[in-house]
GUSEPA-340157 format. One record per residue: residue in three letters; x, y, z of N, C-alpha, C, CB in turn. Coordinates in steps of 0.2 Angstrom, whole numbers, plus 5000, padded with zeros to 4 digits. Glycine has a CB too. Example, Ala and Ser with C-alpha at 12.3 -4.5 7.8 and 13.67 -1.06 7.14 Angstrom:
<rs>
Ala506649725039506249785039506649845039505749785045/Ser506449895035506849955036506450005039507049975029/
</rs>
This chain:
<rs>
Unk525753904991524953894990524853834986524753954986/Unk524453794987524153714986523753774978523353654994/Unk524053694971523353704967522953684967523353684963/Unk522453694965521653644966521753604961520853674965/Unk521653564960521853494954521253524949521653394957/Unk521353484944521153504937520353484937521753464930/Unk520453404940519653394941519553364947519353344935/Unk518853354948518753334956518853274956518053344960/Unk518953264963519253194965518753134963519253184974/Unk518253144961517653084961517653074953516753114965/Unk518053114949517753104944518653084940517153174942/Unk518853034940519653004939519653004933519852944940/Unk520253044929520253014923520952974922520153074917/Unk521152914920521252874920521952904914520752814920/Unk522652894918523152954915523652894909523752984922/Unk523152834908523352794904522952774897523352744907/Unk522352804897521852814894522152884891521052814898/Unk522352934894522652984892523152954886523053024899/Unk523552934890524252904885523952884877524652814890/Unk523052834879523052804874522852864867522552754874/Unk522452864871522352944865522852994864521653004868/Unk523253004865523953014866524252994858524352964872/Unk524352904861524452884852524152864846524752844852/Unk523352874849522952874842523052944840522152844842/Unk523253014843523553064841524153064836523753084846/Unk524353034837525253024834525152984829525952984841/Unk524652914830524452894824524252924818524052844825/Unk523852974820523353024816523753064811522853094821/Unk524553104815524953144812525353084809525253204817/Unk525653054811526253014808525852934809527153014814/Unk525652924804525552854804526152804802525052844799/Unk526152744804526552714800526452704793526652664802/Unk526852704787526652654780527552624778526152724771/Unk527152574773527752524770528152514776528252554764/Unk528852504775529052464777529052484785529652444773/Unk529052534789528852554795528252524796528952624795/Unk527752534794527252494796527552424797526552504790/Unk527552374791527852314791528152294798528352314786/Unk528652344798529052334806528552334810529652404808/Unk528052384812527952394818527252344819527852474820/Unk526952314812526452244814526852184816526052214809/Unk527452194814527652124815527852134823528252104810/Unk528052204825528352204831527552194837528952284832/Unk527052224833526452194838526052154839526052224839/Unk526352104833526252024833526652004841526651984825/Unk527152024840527851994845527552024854528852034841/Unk527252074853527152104861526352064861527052214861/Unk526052044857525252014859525451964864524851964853/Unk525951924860526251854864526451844868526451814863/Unk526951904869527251924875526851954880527751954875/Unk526251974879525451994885525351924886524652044880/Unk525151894884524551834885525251784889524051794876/Unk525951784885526251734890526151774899527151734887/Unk526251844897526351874904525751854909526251964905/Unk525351854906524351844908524451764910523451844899/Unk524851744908524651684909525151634915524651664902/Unk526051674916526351674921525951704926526951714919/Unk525651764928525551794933524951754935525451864932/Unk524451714932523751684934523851624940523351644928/Unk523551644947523951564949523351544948524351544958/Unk523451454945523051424946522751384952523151394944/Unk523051404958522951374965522451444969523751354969/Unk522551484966522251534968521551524967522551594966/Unk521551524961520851524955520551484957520851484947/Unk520651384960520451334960520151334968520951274957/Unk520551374973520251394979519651434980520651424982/Unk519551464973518851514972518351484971518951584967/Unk518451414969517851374967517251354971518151304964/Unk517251354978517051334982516251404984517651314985/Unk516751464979516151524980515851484971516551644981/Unk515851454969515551444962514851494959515351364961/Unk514351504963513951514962513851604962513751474966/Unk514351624965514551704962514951704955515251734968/Unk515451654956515751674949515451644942516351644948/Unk514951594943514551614938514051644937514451574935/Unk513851684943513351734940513851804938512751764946/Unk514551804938514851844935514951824928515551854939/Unk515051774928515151744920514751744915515251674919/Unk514051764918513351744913513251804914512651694915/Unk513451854917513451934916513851974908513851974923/Unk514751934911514751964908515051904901515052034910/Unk514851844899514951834894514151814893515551774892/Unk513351814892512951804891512551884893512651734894/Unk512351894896511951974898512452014891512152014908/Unk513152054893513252094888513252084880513952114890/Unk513451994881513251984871512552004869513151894869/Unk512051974875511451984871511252064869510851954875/Unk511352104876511252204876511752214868511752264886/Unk512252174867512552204861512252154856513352214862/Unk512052124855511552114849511052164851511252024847/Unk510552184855509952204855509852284851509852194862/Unk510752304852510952374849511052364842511652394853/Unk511052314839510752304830510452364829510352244828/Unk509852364831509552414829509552494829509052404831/Unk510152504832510352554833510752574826510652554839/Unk510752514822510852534815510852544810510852544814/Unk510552604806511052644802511052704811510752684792/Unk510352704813510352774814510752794819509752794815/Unk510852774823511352794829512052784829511152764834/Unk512252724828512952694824512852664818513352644828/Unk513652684815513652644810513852574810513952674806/Unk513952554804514252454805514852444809514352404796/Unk515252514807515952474808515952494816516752514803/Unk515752554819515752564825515252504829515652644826/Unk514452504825514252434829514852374831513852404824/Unk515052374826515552294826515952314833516252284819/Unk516252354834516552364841516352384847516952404841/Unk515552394845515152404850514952324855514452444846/Unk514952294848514752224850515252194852514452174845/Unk515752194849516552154853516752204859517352154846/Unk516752274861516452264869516352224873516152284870/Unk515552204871515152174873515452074875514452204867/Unk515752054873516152004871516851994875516252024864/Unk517152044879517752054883517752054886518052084883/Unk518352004891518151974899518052034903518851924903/Unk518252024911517752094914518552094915516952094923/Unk518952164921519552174919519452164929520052254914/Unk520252144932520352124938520352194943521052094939/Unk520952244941521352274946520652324949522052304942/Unk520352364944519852384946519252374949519852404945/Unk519152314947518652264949518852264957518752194946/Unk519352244958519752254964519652304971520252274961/Unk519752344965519952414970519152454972520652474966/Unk518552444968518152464967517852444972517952464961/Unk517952374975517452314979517852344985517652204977/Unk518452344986518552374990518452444994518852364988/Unk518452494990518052564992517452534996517752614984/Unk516952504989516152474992516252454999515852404987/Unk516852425001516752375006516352325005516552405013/Unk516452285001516052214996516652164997515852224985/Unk516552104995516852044997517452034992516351994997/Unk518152064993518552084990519052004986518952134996/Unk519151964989519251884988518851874981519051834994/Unk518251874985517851844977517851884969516951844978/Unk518051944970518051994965518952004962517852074969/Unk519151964966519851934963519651874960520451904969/Unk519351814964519251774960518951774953519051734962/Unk518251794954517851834948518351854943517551894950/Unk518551914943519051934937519551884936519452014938/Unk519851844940520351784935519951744933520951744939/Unk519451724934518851674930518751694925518151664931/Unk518551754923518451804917518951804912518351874919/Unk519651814914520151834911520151764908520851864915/Unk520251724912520551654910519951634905520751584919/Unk519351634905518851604902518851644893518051624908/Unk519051744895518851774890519351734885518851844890/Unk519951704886520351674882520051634876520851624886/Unk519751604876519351564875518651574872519351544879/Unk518251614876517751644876517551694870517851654882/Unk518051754872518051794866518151794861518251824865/Unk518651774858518651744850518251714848519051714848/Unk517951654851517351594850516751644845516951564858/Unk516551694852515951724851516151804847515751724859/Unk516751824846516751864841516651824834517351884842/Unk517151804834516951754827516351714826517251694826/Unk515851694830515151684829514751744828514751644834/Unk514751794832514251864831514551914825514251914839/Unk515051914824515251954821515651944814515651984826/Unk515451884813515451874806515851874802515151894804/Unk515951934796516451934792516752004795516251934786/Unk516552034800517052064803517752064805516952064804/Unk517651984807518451964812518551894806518251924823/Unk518251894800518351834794518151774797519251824791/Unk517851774800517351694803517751664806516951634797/Unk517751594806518051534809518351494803517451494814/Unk518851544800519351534796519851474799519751604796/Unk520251444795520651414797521351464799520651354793/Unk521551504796522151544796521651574803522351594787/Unk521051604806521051634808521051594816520551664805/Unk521151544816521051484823521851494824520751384820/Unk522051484818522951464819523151534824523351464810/Unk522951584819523151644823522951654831522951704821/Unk522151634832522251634841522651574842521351634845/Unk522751544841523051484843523851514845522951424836/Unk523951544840524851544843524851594845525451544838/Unk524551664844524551724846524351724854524051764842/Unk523651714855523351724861523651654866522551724859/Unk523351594866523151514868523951494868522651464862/Unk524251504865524851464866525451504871525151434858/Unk525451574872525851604874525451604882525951664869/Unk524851594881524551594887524651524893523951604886/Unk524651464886524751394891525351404892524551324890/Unk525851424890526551414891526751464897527051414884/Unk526451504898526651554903526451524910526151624902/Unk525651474908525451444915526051384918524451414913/Unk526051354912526751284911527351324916527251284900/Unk527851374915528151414919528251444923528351434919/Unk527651444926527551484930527951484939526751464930/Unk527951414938528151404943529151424943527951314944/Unk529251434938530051454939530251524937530551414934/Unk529651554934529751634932529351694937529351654923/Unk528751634943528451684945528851744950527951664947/Unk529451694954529851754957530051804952530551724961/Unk530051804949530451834942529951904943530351794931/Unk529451884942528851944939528751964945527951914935/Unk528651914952528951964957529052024958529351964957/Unk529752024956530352054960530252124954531252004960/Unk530152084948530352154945529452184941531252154938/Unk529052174945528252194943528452284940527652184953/Unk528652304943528552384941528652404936528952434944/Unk529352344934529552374927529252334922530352374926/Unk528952284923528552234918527952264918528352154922/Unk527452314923527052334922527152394916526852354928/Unk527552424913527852464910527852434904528552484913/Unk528052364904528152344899527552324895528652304901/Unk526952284901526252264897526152364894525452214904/Unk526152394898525652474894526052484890525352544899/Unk526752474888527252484882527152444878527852494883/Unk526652384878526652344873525952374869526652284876/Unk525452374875524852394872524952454869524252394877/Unk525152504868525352574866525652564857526052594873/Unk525952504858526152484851525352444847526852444852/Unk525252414852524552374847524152434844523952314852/Unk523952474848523452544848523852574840523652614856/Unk524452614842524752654834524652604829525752684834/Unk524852564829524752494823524152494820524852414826/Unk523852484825523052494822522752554820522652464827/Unk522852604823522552664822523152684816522452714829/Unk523652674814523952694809523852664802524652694811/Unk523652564803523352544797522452594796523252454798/Unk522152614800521452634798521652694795520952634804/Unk522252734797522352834795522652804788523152894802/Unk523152754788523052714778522452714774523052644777/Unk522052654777521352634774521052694771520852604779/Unk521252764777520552784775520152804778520252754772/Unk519952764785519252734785519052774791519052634787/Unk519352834794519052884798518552914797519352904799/Unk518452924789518052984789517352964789518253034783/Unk517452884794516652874796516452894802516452804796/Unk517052914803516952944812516753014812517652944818/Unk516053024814516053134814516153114822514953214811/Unk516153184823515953194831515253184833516053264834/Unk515053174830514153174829514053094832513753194818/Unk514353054827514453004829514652964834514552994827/Unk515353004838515552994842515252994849515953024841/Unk514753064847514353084854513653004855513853184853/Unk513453004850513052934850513352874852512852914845/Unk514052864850514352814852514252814861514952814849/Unk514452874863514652884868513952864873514852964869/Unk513252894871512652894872512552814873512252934866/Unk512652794869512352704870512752674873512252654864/Unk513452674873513852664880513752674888514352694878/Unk513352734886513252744893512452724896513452824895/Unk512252704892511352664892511752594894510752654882/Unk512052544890512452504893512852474898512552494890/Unk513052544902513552544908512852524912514052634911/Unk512452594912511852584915511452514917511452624912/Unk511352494912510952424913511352364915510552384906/Unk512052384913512352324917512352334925513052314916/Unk512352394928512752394931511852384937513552474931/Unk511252394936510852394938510452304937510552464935/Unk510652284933510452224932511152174936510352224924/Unk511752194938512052164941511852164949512552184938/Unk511552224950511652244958510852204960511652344960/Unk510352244956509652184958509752104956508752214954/Unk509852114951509852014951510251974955510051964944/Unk510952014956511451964962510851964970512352024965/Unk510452034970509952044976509451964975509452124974/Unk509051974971508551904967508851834968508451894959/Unk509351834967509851774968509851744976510451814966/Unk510051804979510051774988510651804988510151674992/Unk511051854987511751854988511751914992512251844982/Unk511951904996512051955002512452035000512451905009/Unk512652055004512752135002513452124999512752195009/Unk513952105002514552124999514752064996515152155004/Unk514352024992514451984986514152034982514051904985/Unk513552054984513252094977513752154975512352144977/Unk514152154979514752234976515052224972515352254981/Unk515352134974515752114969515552104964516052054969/Unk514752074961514552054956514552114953514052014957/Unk514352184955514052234952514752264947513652284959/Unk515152264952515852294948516452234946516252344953/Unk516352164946516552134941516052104937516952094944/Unk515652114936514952084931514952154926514052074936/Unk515252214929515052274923515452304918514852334927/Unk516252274922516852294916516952284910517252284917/Unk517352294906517752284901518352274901517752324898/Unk518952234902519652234902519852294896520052154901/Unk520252334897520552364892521352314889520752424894/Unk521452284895521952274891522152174890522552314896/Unk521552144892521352114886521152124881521152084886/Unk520652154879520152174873520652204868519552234875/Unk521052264871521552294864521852234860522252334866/Unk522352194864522752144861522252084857523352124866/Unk521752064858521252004857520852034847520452014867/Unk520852114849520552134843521052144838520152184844/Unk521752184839522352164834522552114831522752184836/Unk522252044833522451964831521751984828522551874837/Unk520951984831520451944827520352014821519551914834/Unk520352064821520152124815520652144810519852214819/Unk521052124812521752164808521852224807521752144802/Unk521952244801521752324798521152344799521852344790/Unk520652314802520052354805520052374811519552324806/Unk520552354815520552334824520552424825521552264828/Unk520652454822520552534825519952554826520952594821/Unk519352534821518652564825518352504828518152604819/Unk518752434830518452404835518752414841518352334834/Unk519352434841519452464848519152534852520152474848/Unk518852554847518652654849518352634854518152724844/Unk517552584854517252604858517352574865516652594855/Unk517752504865517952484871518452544876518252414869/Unk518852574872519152624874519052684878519352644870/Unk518352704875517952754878517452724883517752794874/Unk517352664884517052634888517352614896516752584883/Unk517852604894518552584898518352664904519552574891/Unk518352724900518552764904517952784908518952814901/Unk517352774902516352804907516752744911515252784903/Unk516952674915516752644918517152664926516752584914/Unk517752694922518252714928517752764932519152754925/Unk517652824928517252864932516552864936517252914929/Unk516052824933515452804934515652754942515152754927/Unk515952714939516152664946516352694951516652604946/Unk516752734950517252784956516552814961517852874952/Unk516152844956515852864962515252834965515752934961/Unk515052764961514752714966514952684969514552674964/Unk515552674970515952634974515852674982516852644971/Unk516152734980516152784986515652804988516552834984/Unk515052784986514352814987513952724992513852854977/Unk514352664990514152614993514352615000514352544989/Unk515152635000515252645006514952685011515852655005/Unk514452705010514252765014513452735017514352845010/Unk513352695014512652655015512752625024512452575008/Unk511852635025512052625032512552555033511352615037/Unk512352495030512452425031513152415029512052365027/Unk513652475027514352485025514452515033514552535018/Unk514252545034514252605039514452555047513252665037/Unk513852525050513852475053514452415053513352455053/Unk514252395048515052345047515352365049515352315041/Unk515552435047516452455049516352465055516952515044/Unk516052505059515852505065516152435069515052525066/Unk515852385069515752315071516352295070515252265068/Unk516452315064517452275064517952325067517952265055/Unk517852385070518252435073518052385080518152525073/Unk517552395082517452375089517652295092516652385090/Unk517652245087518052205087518652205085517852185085/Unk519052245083519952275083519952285090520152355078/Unk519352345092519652365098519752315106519252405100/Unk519252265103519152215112519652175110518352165116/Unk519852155102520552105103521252145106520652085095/Unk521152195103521752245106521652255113521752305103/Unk521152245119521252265125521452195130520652305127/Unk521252145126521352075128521952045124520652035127/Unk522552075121523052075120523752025124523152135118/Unk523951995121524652005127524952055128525351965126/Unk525252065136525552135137525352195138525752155133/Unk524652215137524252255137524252255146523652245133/Unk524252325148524152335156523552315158524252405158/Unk522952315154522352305156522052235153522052355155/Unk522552195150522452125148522452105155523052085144/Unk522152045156521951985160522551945159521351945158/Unk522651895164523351865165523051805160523651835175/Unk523751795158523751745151523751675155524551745144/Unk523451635151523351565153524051545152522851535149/Unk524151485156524851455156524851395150525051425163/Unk525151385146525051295141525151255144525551275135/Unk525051225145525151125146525651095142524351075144/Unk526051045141526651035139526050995132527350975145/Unk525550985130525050965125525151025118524350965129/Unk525151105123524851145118524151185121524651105112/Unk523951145126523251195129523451225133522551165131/Unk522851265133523051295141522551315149523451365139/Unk522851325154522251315157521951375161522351275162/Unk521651365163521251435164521651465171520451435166/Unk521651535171521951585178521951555184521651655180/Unk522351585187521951575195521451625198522451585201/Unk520951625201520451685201520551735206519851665203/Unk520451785207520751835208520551825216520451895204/Unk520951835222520551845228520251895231520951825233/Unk519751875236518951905235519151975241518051835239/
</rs>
């Protein structure tokens, strides 16, 4: 006898998001302190850089620089999501004292700040049947730009939250983030068979990295203290204005790419790589810029990561079913089909033209009458 799964198909919960809450669990009961803690910042100092070297091996730049030619998609992806989300997350100021407090604002706004993420961007454009290339390019624009991008603008919006534009604080993105990333791009060319061949287990390795930035951080804040700014009360508002913000992105991505001139399966791409969050930039980007704060600037991206998995799943699945999805795929079956009846080989193919010792070739002999 078949089980019925736990939840319906349309509504994914993402079994890595599990994991994370997992170990802000285990942070809650067994934090680290003294010299175990000690160990385990220093050890998620050493996995940052080994993320952003990875980020920065796996980017091709020839890829990227072939996507330029659509420019005019990728920066309306860029002005979504590094100008549209900054500003909706300054505009959420006012939200407090009453809705959030300061520290969870702060992470609400450094959300708002984090490149868009690839893979599901990806796969999302895909379901839609949207223009699947540009939604690759897009999200490596993003990734490659948030380098840069996000810290800039953390440190300008966010003030003395991430300690300003310190000099100790430059140095840190500098070697942490920026340097592990140009050197990854530097080698690329001799390690990328590497990452290759053995992707599965490297994939293991980035979500065993991030896994340690998470306890680190959530184990300095269960130190501090500083939970007992979180109720559930709070949590559920957090939740609340997160999903006001999915909403306006995800609705301001789809009509303005419309306003714009861009046809249907660019607006797919724009709509779901203009509306993300990377998780797994944003964790490692906030353990360099917050320090012992970085546990209530990660919460909200965290749970936002997952409204976005589920929210998109079933817009994805609901684009594909629009007539102008609907037709396309029709038109690309029926064009599979006549290339397939006019194949070599085929019994009911037409006699193949002969080549010319050039490369061309010439037309049949005609059939007698």
């Amino acid at each position: 006898m078949n089980r019925r799964p736990l939840l319906p198909s349309w509504l994914p919960v993402d079994g890595y998001v599990l994991a994370l809450l997992g170990t802000v669990g285990l942070a809650a009961l067994l934090p680290a302190s003294g010299a175990a803690a000690t160990a385990a910042e220093s050890a998620a100092t050493g996995v940052v850089a080994l993320l952003f070297f990875l980020y920065g091996a796996r980017l091709s730049t020839r890829e990227a620089l072939d996507g330029l030619r659509h420019w005019r998609l990728h920066l309306t992806v860029l002005g979504a999501t590094f100008l549209v989300f900054p500003l909706l997350g300054l505009a959420a100021r006012g939200l407090v004292p009453g809705i959030l407090n300061p520290q969870l604002y702060s992470g609400f706004l450094f959300l708002c700040l984090v490149p868009s993420t690839i893979q599901s961007s990806i796969a999302f454009t895909s379901i839609a049947r949207g223009n699947v290339p540009a939604a690759i390019c897009a999200g490596s624009f993003s990734s490659l730009a948030g380098i840069v991008l996000t810290p800039l603008l953390a440190a300008a919006l966010l003030g003395g939250s991430t300690g300003g534009l310190s000099a100790d604080g430059v140095l840190r993105i500098v070697l942490q983030l920026l340097a592990p990333f140009l050197l990854g791009q530097v080698l690329r060319r001799w390690v990328a068979g590497f990452l290759v061949r053995h992707k599965k287990v490297l994939g293991y390795v980035d979500r065993g990295s991030i896994l340690l930035v998470v306890y680190t951080a959530f184990s300095q804040g269960m130190v501090a203290g500083i939970w007992h700014l979180v109720t559930p009360g709070r949590l559920a508002l957090l939740l609340a204005a997160e999903a006001v913000l999915l909403a306006l992105m995800l609705v301001l991505t789809w009509y303005g790419a419309g306003r714009l001139g861009f046809g249907r399966a660019d607006r797919i791409a724009i709509q779901f790589a203009g509306s993300k969050k990377s998780l797994a930039a944003g964790l490692p980007m906030a353990s360099v810029l917050f320090g012992a704060h970085a546990s209530l600037a990660v919460l909200p991206l965290m749970l936002f990561h997952q409204m976005q998995l589920m929210v998109c799943a079933v817009l994805a699945k609901r684009r594909a079913r629009d007539p102008e999805a609907v037709e396309a795929q029709a038109a690309d079956g029926a064009d599979a089909d006549a290339r397939a009846r006019t194949a070599p080989g085929r019994p009911d193919a037409g006699p193949v033209p002969a080549p010319l010792p050039g490369g061309d070739r010439i037309a049949p002999p005609a059939p007698p009458r």
